[in-house]
C-alpha positions, 0 to 999 in steps of 0.5 A: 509191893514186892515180898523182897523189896530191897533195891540197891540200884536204880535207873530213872527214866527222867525229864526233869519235870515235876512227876520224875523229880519227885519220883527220884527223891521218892525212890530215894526215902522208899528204897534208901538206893542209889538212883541213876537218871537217864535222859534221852534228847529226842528232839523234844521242844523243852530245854535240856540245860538244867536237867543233871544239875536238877538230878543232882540237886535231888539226889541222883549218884550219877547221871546221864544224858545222851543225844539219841535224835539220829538212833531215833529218827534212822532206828524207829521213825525211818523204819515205821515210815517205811511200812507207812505206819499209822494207827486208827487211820490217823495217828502217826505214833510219835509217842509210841515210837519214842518209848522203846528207844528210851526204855532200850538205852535205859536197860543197856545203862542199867545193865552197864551200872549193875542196877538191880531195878528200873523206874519210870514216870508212867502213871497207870492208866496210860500206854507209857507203861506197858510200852516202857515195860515191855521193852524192859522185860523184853531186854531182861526178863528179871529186871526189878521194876518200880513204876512210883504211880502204881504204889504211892499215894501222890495221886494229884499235881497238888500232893507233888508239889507238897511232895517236892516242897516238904523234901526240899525238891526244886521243880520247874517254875514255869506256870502249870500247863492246861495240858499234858503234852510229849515232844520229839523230833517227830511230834507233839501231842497234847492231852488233858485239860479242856481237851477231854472234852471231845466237842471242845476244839483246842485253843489256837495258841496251843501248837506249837509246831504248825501256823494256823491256817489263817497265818500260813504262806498265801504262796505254795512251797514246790519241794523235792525229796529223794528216796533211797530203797524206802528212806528219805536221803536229800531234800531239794538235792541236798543230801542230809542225815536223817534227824536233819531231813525230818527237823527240815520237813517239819520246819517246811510243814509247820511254816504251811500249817500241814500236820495236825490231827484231833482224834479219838483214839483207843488205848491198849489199856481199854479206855478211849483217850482225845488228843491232838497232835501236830506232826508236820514233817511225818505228814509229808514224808508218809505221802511223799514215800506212799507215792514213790511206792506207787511207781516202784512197788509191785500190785500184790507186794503193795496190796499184801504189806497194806493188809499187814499195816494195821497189825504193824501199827498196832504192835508200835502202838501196844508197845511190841517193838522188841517182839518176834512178830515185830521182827517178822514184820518189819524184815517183810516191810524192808524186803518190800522197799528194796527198789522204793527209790527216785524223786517226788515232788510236793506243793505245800500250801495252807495245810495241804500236801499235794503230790506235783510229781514222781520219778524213777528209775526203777520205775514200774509204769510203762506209758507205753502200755498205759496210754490212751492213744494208740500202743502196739504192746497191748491187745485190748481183745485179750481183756474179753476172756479176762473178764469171762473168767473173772465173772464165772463164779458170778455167773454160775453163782446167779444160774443157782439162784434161778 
C-alpha cells in the first residue's frame, strides 16, 4: 500500500455483482472516503434495474449510470472491425474492446467529481487490470489507483460472501454460476469452471447467444449489409445505427448458430487461459466487411494493413487503446477504407457464413480483364517477360549452386 494512503474520493467501476459490491463497502471501512460508482451498459445480458438502489444501500455518495451501447459500438467495435481485428487467429476481442471505453468514462467522471483515486474490480492475474490501468494512467498520469484484489485478504468467493454478510452488504441472490462470464453488445465469453480443463467441452446449456447447431433453422437466411467507407450502415436496406446494426446481426447469427470459438489463448500477464466465446453478430460483420474489401481495397494497401493486423490486435488486446502507436495504426487502418463501400450478400446456415455475393460501385475488379473468354485489354504475351524477371534471382541463384 501507498506511503500516503489517504483518499478522499473514489470512482468505482461497478456492476453490482458480488466482487464490486463488496469492494465499495470495503473502500469505504479501508479508506473512510467517499466512493462514487460508475456503471456503463454496454449491452451486457444481466439487468440493470437494481444496481444504483444496491450502490446506494452499500454506501456510495453518488452514483452514475450511463447508456454507452451507440459510443461503444461507433467508438471501438466499428473501428476494430474496420481493421478487421482478431487475436490469436480466432478471438474477436469482445472484452478487450470494452475495458477502455469504461475505464475512459470513469476518469472523465473522476475528473468531474474531483476524485483523487479510481477502483476497480480486476483480480491480479488477468488482463482486466492492465487494460483498465493503463487507460487511467494514459488519461492522467497522477491519478491514485486502488485495485482491492492486489491488497486484501478476500482471496475466495467464500471470504466475499462472509465479507458481505458481517457488513451487512446485500449480494445478488441468484445461484453461483460454474462460470465466470463477461457480456456486451459484441459478446459473451465464459471462463473458469470445468472450462479450465482444456479437454472438457462446455456444456451445451451454457451459451447464451447461439442455438445449437442441432436447433438452428433447417433453412438458410439470405441477408444483405450495406457498407459505407468501411463501416456497416443498413441491413437488408434498412438503415440503422450502429448499436442496432450489431444487436440485429447478433439476433440473425445466434438464431443460426454462427459465432462460437473455444480457444486457448495467451495472456499479456504470461499465463494461457481457456475460453469460450459466443460472438454471432461480429462473425458475420468481419466476413461481410473482409469481402467488400476484396473488391474495393487495392493488392498492396490490403497486403500491407494485413501484416499490421496481428500487431493492431494485440496492442486491443494488452490494453494499448489510448497509445501513440494505436493512434498511428488506426488513422492508417481508416486511410485504407476510404472507398471500403457497396453490398455483400450472406447466407447463414447451421453455423456457417457463407459469402453469395459482393457489389460496388468503386469496385476494382474489371471482368473484362478477368475473363476467361476472350478480351481485348490484356496481352498474355506480355506475362513471358514478367516471369523472366521474377525468376532472375532464381536462376541466378541455382547457376551458384552448380
Amino acid at each position: 500500500m501507498d506511503s500516503n494512503p489517504k483518499v478522499n474520493k473514489v470512482v468505482l467501476a461497478y456492476s453490482g455483482g458480488l466482487d464490486t459490491s463488496v469492494i465499495l463497502k470495503w473502500l469505504i471501512e479501508t479508506y473512510g472516503c467517499d466512493v462514487i460508482t460508475f456503471s456503463a451498459d454496454i449491452g451486457q445480458i444481466d439487468s440493470m434495474d437494481d444496481v444504483e438502489a444496491n450502490a446506494r444501500r452499500t454506501g456510495a455518495s453518488r452514483v452514475y449510470i450511463e447508456d454507452l451501447r451507440e459510443e461503444f459500438v461507433r467508438d471501438f467495435v466499428f473501428p476494430a472491425f474496420r481493421a478487421n481485428a482478431i487475436y490469436e487467429g480466432q478471438y474477436l476481442l469482445g472484452t478487450s474492446i470494452a475495458r477502455p471505453l469504461i475505464a475512459k468514462r470513469q476518469m472523465e467522471i473522476a475528473a468531474a467529481e474531483n476524485a483523487d483515486a479510481v477502483s476497480h474490480g480486476a483480480t491480479g492475474k488477468g488482463n482486466d487490470q492492465v487494460r483498465f490501468e493503463l487507460t487511467y494512467l494514459a488519461m492522467n498520469p497522477k491519478i491514485r489507483i486502488i485495485a482491492p484484489w492486489r491488497e486484501w485478504d478476500l482471496n475466495s468467493r467464500t471470504a466475499l460472501v462472509a465479507f458481505a454478510q458481517r457488513h451487512g452488504v446485500k449480494v445478488p441472490t441468484t445461484p453461483k454460476k460454474p462460470y465466470s462470464t463477461d457480456a456486451n453488445l459484441l459478446h459473451i465469453s465464459y471462463e473458469g469452471g470445468i472450462l479450465e480443463d482444456p479437454w472438457q467441452a462446455p456444456d451445451e446449456e451454457m451459451f447464451q447467444l447461439t442455438r445449437s447447431l442441432q436447433d438452428a433453422p433447417g433453412e438458410a437466411r439470405v441477408i444483405e449489409i450495406t457498407f459505407a467507407q468501411g463501416n456497416p450502415v443498413a441491413i437488408d436496406g434498412i438503415e440503422m445505427s450502429p448499436a442496432e446494426i450489431l444487436a440485429e446481426l447478433n439476433r440473425l447469427g445466434g438464431e443460426h448458430g454462427i459465432g462460437r470459438v473455444d480457444l486457448v489463448e495467451n495472456r499479456f500477464v504470461g499465463m494461457k487461459s481457456r475460453g469460450v466465446y459466443e460472438t454471432p453478430g461480429g462473425t458475420i460483420l468481419r466476413a461481410a466487411h473482409m469481402a467488400m474489401e476484396s473488391i474495393t481495397l487495392d493488392r498492396e494497401v490490403m497486403h500491407l494493413r494485413d501484416s499490421l493486423i496481428p500487431k493492431y490486435s494485440q496492442l486491443i488486446y494488452n490494453g494499448f487503446w489510448f497509445s501513440p502507436e494505436m493512434r498511428l495504426l488506426q488513422n492508417l487502418m481508416d486511410q485504407a477504407q476510404a472507398n471500403v463501400s457497396g453490398k455483400v450478400r450472406l447466407e447463414l446456415f447451421k453455423g456457417n457464413c457463407r459469402v453469395l455475393g459482393r457489389r460496388s460501385d468503386l469496385s476494382l475488379y474489371r471482368e473484362d480483364f478477368a475473363t476467361f473468354e476472350a478480351d481485348e485489354v490484356y496481352r498474355q504475351k506480355d506475362a513471358e517477360g514478367f516471369i523472366r524477371l521474377n525468376a532472375l534471382r532464381l536462376r541466378i541463384a541455382k547457376m551458384v549452386q552448380g
